[in-house]
N, C-alpha and C positions, 0 to 999 in steps of 0.2 A: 590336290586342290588347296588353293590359300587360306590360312585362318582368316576369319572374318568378325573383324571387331567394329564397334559402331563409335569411332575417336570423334567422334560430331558429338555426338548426346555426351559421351566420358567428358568430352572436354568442358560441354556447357555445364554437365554438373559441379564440374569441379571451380566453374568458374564461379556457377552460382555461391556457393559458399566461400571462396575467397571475397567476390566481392562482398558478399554480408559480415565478413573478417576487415573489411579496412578500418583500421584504426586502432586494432589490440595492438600491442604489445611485444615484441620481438620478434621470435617466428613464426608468432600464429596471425600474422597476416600476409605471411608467404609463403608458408612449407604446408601444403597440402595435409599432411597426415594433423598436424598439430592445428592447425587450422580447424579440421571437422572436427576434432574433440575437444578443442575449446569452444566452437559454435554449440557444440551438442552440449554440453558443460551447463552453456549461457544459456540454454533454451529451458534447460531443466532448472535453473534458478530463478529465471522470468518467472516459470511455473507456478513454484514454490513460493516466491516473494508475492503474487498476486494475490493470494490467501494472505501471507502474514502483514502484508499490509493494511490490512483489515482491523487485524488485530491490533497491532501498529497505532493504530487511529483510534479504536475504540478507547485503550489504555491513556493518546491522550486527551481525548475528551475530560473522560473519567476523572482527572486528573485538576483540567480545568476549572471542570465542576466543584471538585471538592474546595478548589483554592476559591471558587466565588462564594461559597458555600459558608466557607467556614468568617470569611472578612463577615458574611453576615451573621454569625455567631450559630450556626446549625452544624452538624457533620453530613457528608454525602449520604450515608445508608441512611439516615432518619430523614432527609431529604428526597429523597427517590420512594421512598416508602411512603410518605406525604404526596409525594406526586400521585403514583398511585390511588392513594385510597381516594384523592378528591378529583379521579378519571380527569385529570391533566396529561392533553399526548403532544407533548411535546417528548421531540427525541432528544439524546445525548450530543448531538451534532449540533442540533439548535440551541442546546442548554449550553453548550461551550460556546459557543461563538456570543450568546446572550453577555454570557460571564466575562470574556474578553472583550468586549468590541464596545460592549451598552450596558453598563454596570447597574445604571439606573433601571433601566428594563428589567436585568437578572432579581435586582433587591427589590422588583415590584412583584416579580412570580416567586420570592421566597416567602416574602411576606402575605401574599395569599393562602399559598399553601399552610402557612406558621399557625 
């Protein structure tokens, strides 16, 4: 009796992952083997980055902040800590783009808080 293999599905799998490979970089958008393990690669850094990009962002807020912060003559920790204590919720996200975008705005919630 003949082996029986299923070259319909093999091939569509394998096509699936070539084509999610168009556009790398030398072989690994045409040699099968190098293909899956740079897609596999790429999935697991997707992963990974979708967390640290979080982080990413929070750092530069933070950072932001400190630079609106200090033009108004405060440091961030004694700022955030003010925020705090007088139950102001604004986030870090909003505080930076405050600090960036609307200076006037940012040195009218420092000055509240001050």
């Amino acid at each position: 009796m003949p082996r029986s293999v299923n070259a319909v599905a093999s091939r569509a799998r394998r096509k699936k992952i070539l084509n999610r490979t168009k556009g790398y970089w030398g072989r690994g958008k045409n040699v099968w083997t190098v293909a899956k393990n740079k897609w596999e690669k790429g999935q697991t850094y997707a992963y990974r980055d979708r967390k640290n990009k979080k982080r990413e962002f929070r750092s530069l807020w933070i950072n932001r902040i400190n630079a609106g912060c200090r033009q108004n003559g405060i440091s961030y920790s004694v700022f955030i800590g003010k925020l705090h204590k007088n139950n102001v919720e604004l986030n870090r996200k909003v505080l930076a783009d405050l600090a960036m975008n609307h200076p006037q705005a940012f040195t009218a919630v420092v000055d509240m808080v001050k």
